[in-house]
N, C-alpha and C positions, 0 to 999 in steps of 0.2 A: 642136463637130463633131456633126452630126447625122447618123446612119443609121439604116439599118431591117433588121432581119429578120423569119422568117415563124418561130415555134416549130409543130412539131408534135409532138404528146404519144405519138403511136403511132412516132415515132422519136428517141426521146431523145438528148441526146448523155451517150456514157456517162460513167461515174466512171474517173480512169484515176487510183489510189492517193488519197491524201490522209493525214489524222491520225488516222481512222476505221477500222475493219475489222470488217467482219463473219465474216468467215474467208472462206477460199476454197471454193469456185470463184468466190463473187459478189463480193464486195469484199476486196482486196489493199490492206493499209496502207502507206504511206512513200511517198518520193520515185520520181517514173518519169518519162521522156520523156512528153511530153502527145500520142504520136501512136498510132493506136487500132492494137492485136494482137490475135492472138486468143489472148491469156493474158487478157484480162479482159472480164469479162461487158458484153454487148451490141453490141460492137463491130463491125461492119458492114463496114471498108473498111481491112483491114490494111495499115498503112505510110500510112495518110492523118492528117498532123496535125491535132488537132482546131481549130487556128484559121484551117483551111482549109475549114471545112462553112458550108455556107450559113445555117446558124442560130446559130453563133459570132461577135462582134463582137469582133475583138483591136486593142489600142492598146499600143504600143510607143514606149521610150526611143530615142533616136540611143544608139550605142555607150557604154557610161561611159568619161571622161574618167580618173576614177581610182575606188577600191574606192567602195564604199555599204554601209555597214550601216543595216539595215532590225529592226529588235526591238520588243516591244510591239505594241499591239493593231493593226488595219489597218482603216481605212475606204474603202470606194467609194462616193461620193454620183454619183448618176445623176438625171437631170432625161429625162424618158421620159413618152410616152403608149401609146397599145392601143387598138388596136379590140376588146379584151374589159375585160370588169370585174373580171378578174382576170388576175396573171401571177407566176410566181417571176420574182425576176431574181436569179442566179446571176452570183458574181463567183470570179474565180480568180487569184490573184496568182503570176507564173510567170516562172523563173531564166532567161532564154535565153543558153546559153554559144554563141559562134559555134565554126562548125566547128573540127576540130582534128585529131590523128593518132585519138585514141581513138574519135572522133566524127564521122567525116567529113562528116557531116550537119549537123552540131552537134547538141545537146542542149538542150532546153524543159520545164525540171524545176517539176515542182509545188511552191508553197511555201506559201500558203494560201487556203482557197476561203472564202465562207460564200454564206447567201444568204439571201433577205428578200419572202415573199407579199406583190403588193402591196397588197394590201385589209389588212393589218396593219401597214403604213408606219406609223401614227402612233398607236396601240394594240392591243391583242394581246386587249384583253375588247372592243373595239366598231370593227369592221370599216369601214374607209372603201372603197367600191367608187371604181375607175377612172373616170372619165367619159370616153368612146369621142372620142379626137382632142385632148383637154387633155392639157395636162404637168405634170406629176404629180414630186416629189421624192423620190426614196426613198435609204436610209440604207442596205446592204449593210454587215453588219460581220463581216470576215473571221478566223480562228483569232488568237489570239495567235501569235506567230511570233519567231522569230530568224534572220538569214540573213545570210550578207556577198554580195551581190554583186559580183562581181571587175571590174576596171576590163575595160572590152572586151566583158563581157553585156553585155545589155538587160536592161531589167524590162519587162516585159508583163502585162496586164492582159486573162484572155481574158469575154466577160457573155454567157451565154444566159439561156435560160428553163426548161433541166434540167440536172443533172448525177446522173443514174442509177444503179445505185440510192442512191447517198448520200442523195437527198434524195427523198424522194416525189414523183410526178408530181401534177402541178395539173391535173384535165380542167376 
């Protein structure tokens, strides 16, 4: 599957919890619906999910057929090019329960992000830059984890190029 988004760094997509906290007002630790409030920092467009922004690329299971446990560490391998020589790619692994009485919306719970500069895809002491329109494979390895998802989620998979402030922005 191939698509494209545009990252803009002067509007990031925010952090919405994770395993991380810096305390509040800026970052809020644990599990939350993945759709932007304004209980958390940078949020732009209250009551808009974030794998509804144009800079989010989400990929989704069909319904599960029956439960899935999910434990241990979690990889997203992405095959991706840029027209810069640099990008995070931000990966987020997410509970999608379908609507319900509690949640008439449903719920798109955070389960774990990580994320991976790509000019350090294949060392962390000696920089491989992007080359502008080649594809390029990068490793995203996400928190260790444990999680059952329930027959009837999804699992979803949302990738940008920020997840604010958790991770630093890359200009």
């Amino acid at each position: 599957i191939w698509r494209s988004w545009v990252h803009d760094p002067r509007h990031p997509v925010p952090t919405l919890g994770g395993n991380i906290t810096s305390g509040e007002p800026i970052m809020r630790g644990g599990a939350f619906n993945q759709v932007e409030s304004e209980a958390f920092f940078g949020c732009t467009s209250p009551g808009r999910p974030l794998c509804e922004r144009h800079d989010v690329l989400s990929f989704s299971t069909a319904p599960l057929d029956q439960d899935m446990e999910v434990t241990g560490a979690v990889q997203v391998v992405l095959y991706c090019s840029s027209d810069c020589p640099d990008t995070d790619l931000c990966a987020t692994l997410v509970d999608v329960q379908p609507a319900n009485e509690d949640y008439p919306g449903g719920y798109a719970m955070n389960v774990s992000s990580g994320v991976m500069r790509a000019k350090f895809r294949s060392s962390f002491t000696e920089p491989t830059y992007l080359a502008p329109g080649q594809v390029a494979c990068v490793t995203v390895n996400l928190h260790v984890t444990s999680n059952l998802f329930k027959k009837g989620h999804r699992l979803r998979v949302d990738i940008a190029s920020s997840n604010f402030p958790r991770y630093d922005l890359n200009w």
